[in-house]
N, C-alpha and C positions, 0 to 999 in steps of 0.2 A: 438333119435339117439345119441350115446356115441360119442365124439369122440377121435381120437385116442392122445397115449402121444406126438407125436410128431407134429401133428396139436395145440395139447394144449402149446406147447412150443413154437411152431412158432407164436401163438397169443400173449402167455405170455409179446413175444417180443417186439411186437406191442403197446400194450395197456398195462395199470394198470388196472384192472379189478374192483379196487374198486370204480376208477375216472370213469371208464366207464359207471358201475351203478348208480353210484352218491351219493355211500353212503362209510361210515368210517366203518376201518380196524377190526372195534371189532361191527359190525353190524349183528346181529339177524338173524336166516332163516326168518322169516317171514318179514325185512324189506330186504331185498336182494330179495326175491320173489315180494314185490310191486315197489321195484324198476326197476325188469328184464320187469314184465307187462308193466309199462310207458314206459322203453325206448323201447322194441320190439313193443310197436304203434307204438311208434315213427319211430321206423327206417324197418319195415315191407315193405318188396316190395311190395307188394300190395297196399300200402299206401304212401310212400316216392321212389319218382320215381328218385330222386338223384344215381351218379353215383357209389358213396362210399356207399349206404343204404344196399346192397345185404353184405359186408364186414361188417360193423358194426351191422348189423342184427346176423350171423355170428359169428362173436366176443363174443356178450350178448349172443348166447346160451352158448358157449363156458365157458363163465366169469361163468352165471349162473349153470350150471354144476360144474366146478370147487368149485365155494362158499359153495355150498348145500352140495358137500363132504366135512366130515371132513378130511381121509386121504389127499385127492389133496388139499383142501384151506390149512393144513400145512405146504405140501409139497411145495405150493404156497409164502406163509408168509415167510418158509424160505429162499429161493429165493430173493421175494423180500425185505427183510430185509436186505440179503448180498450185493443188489445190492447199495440199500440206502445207507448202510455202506460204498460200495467203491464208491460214488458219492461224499460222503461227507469226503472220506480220500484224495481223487482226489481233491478236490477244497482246502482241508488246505493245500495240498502241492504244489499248486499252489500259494497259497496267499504265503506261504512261499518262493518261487521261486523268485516272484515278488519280493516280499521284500528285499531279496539276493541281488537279481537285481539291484535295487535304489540305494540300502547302497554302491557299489562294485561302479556305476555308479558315486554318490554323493563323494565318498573318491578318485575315478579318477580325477572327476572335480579341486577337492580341491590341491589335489595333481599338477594339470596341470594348477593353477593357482598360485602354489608357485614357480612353476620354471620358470611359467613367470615373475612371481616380481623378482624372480633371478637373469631372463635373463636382465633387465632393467627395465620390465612394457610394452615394445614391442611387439606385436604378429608376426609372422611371413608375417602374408597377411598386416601389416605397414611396414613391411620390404619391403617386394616383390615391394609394392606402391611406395617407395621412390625410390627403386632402380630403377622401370620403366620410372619414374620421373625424374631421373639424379642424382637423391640425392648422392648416390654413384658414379656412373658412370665407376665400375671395381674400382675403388681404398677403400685401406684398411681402414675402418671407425676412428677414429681418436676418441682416449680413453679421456676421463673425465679426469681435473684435478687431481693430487693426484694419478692417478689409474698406480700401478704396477704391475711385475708380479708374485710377491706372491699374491695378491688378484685378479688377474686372474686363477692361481692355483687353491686357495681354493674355487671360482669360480665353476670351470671344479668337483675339487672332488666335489664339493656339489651337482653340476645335475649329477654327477657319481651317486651318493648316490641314490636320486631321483630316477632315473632310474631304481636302482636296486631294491626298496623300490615297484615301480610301476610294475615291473614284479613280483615280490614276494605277491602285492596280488593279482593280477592277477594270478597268479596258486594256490591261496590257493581259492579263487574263481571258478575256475574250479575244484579245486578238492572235495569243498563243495557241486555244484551241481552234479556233479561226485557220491558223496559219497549219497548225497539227493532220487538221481534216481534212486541208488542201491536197496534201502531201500524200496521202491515203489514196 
């Protein structure tokens, strides 16, 4: 019993036909035939009373039809070839993604740990601590020896700077995965 292209495509789906046999891509009719004999023991209702064996019995006729043509195993090969190909342009663009990711995350860090030495060396949750503390108590913190307010200025533009330095890669970041996704 033949069967039809769209049963052969709905299995296609299912299974690699070559892994199903148990044999490689450039394999002989005649070990594709000794291979379709073991696994249809194998998976024979009559023989294998499991619930998936009626499906997998199925399948290897399926597979084995397919194999033994030459037009369907082309048509087959190119298929799955294409499919290969976009599993494996899916995963570098992923690793690339990832990668994106870290480097964008890591120059965040770096970035977010200059303006705290900026800031003094201070994080904001030692702030918060003190001030819950009393350390403050509502009154304006009282400046370092020497500290004016020109170097309170240059100061402010400098986490100015920062800040704009931190948006700016932040959308060249978006627009890299932006452009990355496109491309896909």
């Amino acid at each position: 019993m033949a069967a039809s292209a769209a049963e052969r495509e709905e299995v296609a789906k299912k299974y690699d036909f070559y892994e199903l046999l148990g044999v490689e891509d450039a394999a002989d009719e005649s070990v594709i035939r000794k291979a379709y004999r073991r696994a249809a023991l194998k998976y024979h209702p009559d023989k294998n009373k499991s619930k998936h064996a009626v499906n997998i019995f199925h399948a290897l006729s399926i597979a084995n039809e397919v194999l033994l043509s030459d037009d369907l195993r082309q048509e087959y090969d190119a298929k799955r070839n294409a499919k290969i190909r976009d599993k494996k342009r899916q995963e570098a663009f992923d690793l690339k993604r990832r990668q994106g990711k870290e480097d964008l995350e890591r120059r965040e860090n770096e970035a977010s740990k200059r303006q705290r030495n900026l800031n003094g060396g201070g994080s904001t949750a030692a702030t918060a601590a003190a001030a819950a503390a009393g350390g403050f108590s509502g009154q304006t913190p009282t400046r370092p020896e020497g500290w004016d307010s020109q170097k309170e200025a240059r100061l402010h533009a400098k986490i100015a700077r920062l800040q704009e330095q931190s948006a700016l890669l932040k959308a060249q970041r978006d627009a890299k995965l932006r452009s990355v996704g496109k491309a896909m």
